[in-house]
C-alpha positions in Angstrom: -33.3 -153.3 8.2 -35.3 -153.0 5.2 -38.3 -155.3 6.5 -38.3 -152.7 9.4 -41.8 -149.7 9.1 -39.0 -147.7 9.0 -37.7 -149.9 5.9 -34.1 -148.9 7.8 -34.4 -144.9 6.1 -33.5 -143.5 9.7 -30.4 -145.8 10.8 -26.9 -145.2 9.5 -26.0 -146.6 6.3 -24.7 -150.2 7.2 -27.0 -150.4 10.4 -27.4 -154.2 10.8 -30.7 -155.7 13.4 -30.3 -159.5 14.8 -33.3 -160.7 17.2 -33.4 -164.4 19.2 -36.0 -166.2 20.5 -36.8 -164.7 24.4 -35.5 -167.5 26.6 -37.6 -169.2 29.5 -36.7 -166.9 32.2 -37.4 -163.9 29.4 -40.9 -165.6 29.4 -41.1 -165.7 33.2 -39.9 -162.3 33.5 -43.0 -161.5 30.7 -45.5 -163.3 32.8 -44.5 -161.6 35.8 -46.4 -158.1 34.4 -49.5 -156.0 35.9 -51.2 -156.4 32.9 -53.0 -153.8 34.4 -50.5 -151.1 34.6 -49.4 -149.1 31.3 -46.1 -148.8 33.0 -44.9 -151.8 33.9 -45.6 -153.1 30.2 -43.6 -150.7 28.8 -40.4 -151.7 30.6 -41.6 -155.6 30.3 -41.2 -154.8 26.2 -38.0 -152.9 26.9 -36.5 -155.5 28.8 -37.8 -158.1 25.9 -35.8 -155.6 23.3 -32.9 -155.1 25.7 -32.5 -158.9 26.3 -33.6 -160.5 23.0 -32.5 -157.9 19.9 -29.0 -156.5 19.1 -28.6 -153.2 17.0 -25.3 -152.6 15.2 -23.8 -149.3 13.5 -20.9 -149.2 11.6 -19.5 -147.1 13.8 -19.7 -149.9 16.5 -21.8 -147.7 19.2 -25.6 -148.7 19.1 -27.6 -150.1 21.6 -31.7 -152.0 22.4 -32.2 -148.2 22.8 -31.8 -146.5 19.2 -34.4 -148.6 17.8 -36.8 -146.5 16.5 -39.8 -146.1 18.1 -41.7 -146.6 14.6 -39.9 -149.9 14.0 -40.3 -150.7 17.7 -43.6 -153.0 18.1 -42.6 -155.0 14.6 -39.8 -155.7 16.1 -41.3 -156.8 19.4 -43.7 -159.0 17.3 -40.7 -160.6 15.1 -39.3 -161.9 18.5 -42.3 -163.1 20.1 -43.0 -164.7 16.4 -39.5 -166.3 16.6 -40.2 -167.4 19.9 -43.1 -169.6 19.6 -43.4 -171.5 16.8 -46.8 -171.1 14.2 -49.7 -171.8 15.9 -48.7 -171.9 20.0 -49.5 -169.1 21.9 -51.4 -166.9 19.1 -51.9 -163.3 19.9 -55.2 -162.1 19.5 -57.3 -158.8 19.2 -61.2 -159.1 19.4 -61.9 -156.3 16.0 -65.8 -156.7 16.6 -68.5 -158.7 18.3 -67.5 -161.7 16.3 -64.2 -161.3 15.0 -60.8 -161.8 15.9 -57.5 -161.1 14.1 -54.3 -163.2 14.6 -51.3 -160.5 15.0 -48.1 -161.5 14.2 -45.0 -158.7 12.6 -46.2 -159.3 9.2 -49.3 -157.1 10.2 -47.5 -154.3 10.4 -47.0 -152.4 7.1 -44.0 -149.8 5.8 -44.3 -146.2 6.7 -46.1 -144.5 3.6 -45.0 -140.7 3.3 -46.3 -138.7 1.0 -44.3 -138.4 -2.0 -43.6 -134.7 -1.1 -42.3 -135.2 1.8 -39.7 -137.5 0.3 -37.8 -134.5 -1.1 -37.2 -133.4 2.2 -35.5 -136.5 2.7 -31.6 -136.3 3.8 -29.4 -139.3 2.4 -26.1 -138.0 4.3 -27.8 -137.3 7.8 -30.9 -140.2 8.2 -33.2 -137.6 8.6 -35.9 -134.9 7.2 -34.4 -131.9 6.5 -36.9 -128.8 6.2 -36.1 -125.2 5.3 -36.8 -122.3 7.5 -37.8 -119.1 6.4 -36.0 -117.5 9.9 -32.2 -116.7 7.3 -30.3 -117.9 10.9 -31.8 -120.8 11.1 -31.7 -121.7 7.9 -32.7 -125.4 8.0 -34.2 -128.5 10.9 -33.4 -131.3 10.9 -36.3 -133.6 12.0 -34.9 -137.4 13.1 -38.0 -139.7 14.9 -37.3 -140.9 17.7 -35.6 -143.8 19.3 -36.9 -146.1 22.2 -34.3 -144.9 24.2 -35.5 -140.8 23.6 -38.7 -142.4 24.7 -37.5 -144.1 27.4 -35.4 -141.3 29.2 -38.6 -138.8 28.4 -41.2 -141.5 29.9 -38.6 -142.2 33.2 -38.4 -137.7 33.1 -42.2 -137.7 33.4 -42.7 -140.1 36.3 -39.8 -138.8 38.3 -41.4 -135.5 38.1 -45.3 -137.4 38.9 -43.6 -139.1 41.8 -41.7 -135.9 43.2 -45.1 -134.4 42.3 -43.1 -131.6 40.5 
């Protein structure tokens, strides 16, 4: 958890993450994508987390979909970096005219917060905890969001485009 962006500050204490290499039909499934279509990549890499990581609490109940959204593409990246070995099937991004970079999870860096924004931060609950000045409200808690909040808003959202609601 601690090699996570989130460097595991929003998962309960004891929160363990396991990944394996996506299998052949994973790959297939992959290749199978409209590149073309925003949509369709998002569930392919949701179907890549749901088939290829494992999330534990202490507790016992966790699941592909409280991943954090913030710790989401590393994670994506350490199983596609598991998955093919160094130097097959390198993902690239043009940066210019004449330059590419070679992305792999060690790209991504740690969440940097503001040192100030660290006293907010709540030990007990995972979370940011800021005070109100409304007396009944008193304090909010702020918790980022997991790929499953994403998922059920993003799946919200198009049922209401396709209902045209």
């Amino acid at each position: 958890m601690s090699s996570l962006p989130s460097q595991g500050l929003f998962y309960p204490e004891g929160a363990r993450l396991f990944i394996r290499a996506a299998s052949g039909g994973d790959i297939r499934h992959w290749s199978m994508t409209d590149e073309n279509s925003l949509e369709e990549i998002d569930n392919a890499l949701n179907y890549i987390l749901e088939r290829c990581m494992k999330i534990t609490f202490p507790n016992g109940n966790a699941s592909w979909k409280d991943l954090k959204e913030v710790d989401r593409i590393y994670t994506i990246l350490a199983i596609r970096d598991f998955t093919f070995t160094e130097g097959n099937n390198e993902l690239k991004i043009k940066v210019s005219e004449h330059q590419t970079v070679t992305v792999h999870k060690d790209n991504i860096d740690f969440i940097k917060l503001n040192e100030k924004m660290y006293k907010y931060y709540n030990e007990e609950k995972r979370c940011f905890t800021f005070p109100v000045k409304n007396p009944r409200v008193g304090k909010i808690n702020f918790y980022f969001p997991s790929v499953g909040v994403n998922k059920w808003l993003k799946d919200y959202l198009i049922r209401k485009r396709d209902r045209q609601e």
